[in-house]
N, C-alpha and C positions, 0 to 999 in steps of 0.2 A: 654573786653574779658570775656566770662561766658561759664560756663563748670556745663550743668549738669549729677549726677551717682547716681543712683540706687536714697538714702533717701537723698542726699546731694548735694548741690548746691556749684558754686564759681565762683565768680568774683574780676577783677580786674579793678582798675580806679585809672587813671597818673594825676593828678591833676597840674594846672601851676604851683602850688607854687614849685613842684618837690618831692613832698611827694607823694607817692604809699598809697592804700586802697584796699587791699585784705580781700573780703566779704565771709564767708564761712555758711551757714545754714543747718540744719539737723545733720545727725548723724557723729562723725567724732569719728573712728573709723578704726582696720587695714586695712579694705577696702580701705577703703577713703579719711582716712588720708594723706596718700602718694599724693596725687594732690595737696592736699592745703601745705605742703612741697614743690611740684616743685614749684607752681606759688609763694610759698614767695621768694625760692631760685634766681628765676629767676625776684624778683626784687627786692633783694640785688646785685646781678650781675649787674644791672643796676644803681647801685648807687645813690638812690635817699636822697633827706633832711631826708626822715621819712618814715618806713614803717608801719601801720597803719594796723593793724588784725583788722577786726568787726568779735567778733562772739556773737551777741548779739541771733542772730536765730540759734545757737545749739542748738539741743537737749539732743544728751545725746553726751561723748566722754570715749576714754579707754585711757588705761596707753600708750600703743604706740603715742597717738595724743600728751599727754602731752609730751611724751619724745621727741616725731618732733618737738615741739611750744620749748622745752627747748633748745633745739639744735638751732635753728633760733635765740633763744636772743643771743647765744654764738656766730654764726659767727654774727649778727650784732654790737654786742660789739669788734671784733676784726677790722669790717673795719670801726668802728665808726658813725656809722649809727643808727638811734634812730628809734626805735622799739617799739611799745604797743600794748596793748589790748583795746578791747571795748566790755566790758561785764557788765552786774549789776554784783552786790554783791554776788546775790544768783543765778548764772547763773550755769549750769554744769562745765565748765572751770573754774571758780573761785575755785568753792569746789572742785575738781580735785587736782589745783595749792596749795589750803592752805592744802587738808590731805597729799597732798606727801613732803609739807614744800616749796614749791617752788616761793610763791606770793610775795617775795622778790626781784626776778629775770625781775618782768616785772611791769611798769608802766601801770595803770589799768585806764580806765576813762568809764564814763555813755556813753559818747555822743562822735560822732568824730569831731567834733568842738571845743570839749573844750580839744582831745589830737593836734589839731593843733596849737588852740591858746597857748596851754602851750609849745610847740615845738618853737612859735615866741618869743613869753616871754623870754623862753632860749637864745633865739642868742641875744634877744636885750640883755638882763641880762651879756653874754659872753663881747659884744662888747663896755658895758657902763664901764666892769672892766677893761677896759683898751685895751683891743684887737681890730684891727682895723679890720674890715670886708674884706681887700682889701690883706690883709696878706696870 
């Protein structure tokens, strides 16, 4: 599914493993922002292992996109659903997240392979303390 507006682009891709990857690039911003909201909401709704933000091609974002990205870790922290980021270090969204203090709230990775691998990591890591996968 890909949706584009105005300076901003987005897509989504269901992957077998059950992890979601919601792609956003350009500007995200009160425009704009609002789309890359529904389509995350609408795959939390769906329940998937992991929902996986790239926004490695933003360019710049306002305080409303950060407040939609902060809002989305909240409900996926309620239905238990593992949520990141895919940004460099010195991306717009990073510096966003660390001046308003918020890069505590999301797990941050370079690449989306290495937030999947770290997502498998996890459940092995859950299931080897003792938990049985089948519970």
């Amino acid at each position: 599914m890909d949706c584009e507006r105005g300076e901003s682009s987005y897509s989504v891709q269901r992957l077998s493993s059950g992890a979601s990857v919601v792609s956003a690039a350009g500007d995200l911003d009160g425009e704009t922002h609002a789309r890359m909201y529904g389509l995350i909401a609408e795959e939390l709704a769906r329940e998937p292992s992991q929902v996986v933000i790239e926004v490695s091609d933003v360019t710049s974002v306002d305080d409303a996109a950060i407040k939609a990205l902060t809002e989305m870790s909240a409900l996926a922290g309620e239905a238990d659903i593992s949520l990141c980021l895919i940004a460099s270090a010195n991306s717009p969204i990073v510096r966003s997240l660390a001046a308003a203090d918020l890069t505590e709230r999301f797990e941050i990775f370079p690449t989306i392979d290495e937030a999947l691998d770290h997502r498998s990591l996890s459940a092995l890591r859950t299931v080897s303390d003792g938990d049985s996968p089948n519970n």
